[in-house]
C-alpha positions as CSV (number, residue, x, y, z in Angstrom):
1,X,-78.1,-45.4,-37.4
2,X,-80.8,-44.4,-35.1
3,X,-83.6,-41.9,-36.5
4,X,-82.7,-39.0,-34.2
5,X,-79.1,-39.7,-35.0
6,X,-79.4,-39.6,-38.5
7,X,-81.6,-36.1,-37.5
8,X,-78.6,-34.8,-36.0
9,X,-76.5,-36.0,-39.0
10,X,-78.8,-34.1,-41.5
11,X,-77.8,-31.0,-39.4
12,X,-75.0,-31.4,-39.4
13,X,-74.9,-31.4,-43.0
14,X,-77.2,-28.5,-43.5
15,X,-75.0,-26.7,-41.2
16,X,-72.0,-27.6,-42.9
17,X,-72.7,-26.8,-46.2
18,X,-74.3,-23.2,-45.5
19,X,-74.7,-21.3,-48.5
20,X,-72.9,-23.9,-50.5
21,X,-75.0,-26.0,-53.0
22,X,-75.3,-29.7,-53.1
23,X,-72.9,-29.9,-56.0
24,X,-70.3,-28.0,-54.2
25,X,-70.5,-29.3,-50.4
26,X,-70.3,-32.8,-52.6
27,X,-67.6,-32.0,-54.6
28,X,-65.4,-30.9,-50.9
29,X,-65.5,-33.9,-49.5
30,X,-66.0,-36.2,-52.5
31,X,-69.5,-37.4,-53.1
32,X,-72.1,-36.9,-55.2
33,X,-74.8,-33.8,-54.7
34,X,-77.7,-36.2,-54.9
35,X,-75.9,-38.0,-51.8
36,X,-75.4,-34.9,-49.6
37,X,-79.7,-34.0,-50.5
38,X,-80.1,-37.6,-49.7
39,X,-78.3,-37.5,-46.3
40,X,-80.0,-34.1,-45.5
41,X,-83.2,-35.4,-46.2
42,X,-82.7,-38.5,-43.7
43,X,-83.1,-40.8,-47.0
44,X,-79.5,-42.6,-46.8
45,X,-77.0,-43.4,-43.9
46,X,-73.3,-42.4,-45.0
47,X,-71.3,-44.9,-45.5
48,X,-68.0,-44.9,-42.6
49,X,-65.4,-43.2,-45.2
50,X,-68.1,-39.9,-46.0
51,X,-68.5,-40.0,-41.9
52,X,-64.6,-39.8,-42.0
53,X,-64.6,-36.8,-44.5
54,X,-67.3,-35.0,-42.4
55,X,-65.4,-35.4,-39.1
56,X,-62.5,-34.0,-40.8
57,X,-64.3,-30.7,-41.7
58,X,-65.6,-30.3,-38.3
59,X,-62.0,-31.0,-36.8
60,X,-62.6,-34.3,-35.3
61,X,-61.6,-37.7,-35.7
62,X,-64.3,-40.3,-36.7
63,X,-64.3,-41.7,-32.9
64,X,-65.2,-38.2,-32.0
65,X,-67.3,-37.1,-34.6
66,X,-69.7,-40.8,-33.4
67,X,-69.4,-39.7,-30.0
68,X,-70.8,-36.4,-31.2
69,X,-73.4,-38.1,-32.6
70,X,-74.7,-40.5,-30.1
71,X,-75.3,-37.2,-27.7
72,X,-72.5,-37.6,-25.6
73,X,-70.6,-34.5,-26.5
74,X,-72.1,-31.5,-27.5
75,X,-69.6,-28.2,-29.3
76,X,-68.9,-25.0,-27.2
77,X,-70.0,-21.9,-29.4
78,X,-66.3,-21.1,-30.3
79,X,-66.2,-24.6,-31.4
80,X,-69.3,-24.2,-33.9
81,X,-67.9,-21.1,-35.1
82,X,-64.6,-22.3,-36.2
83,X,-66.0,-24.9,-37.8
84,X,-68.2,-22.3,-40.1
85,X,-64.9,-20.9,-40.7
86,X,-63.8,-23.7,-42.5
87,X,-67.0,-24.3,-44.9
88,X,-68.4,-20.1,-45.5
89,X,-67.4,-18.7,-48.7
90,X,-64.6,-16.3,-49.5
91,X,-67.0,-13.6,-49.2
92,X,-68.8,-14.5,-45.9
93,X,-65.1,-14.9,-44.5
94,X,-63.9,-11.7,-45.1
95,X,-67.4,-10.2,-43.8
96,X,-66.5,-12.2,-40.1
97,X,-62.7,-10.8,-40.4
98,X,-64.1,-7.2,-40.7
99,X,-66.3,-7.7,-37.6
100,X,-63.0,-9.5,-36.0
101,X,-60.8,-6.9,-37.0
102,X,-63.8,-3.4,-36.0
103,X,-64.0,-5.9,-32.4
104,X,-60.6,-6.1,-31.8
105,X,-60.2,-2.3,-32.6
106,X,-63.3,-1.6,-30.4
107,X,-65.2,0.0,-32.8
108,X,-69.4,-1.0,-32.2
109,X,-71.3,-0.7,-35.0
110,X,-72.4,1.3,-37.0
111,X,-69.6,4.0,-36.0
């Protein structure tokens, strides 16, 4: 894995994880939390199952979850923020569904 692939990997992974530690972003997808430091500090290369695991919390097969990564394909905003959905806590969730529900409604804030 090239250097600014594995760059974009750590991002990924930082992204992913949020407000999660590294014990339980590990735990989700079945490593340890001194792997998930590791690949966020660009000192290991995951291994092809993890890169399965993380393509499956972005929505994405492994082919496009590679293709993602060699620059190819870049993720609309809507696609980056369903994503989020999938890793924030129960408590960031219901903080989006209120701004969902007040922008739907067509209440701005602070009314």
């Amino acid at each position: 894995m090239q250097l600014e692939t594995r760059k974009k990997f750590a991002r990924i992974i930082t992204d992913l994880r949020g407000s999660q530690s590294y014990r339980e972003f590990g735990r989700k997808i079945g490593i340890s939390h001194p792997t998930v430091k590791a690949w966020e500090n660009l000192e290991v290369i995951p291994d092809t199952d993890s890169l399965r695991k993380i393509a499956q919390l972005r929505g994405e097969t492994l082919e496009e979850f590679e293709v993602f990564l060699g620059g190819t394909r870049e993720f609309s905003l809507v696609q980056r923020l369903v994503q989020q959905i999938h890793v924030i806590s129960k408590a960031e969730l219901a903080i989006v569904l209120r701004a969902v529900a007040e922008r739907l409604e067509g209440k701005k804030e602070g009314e």
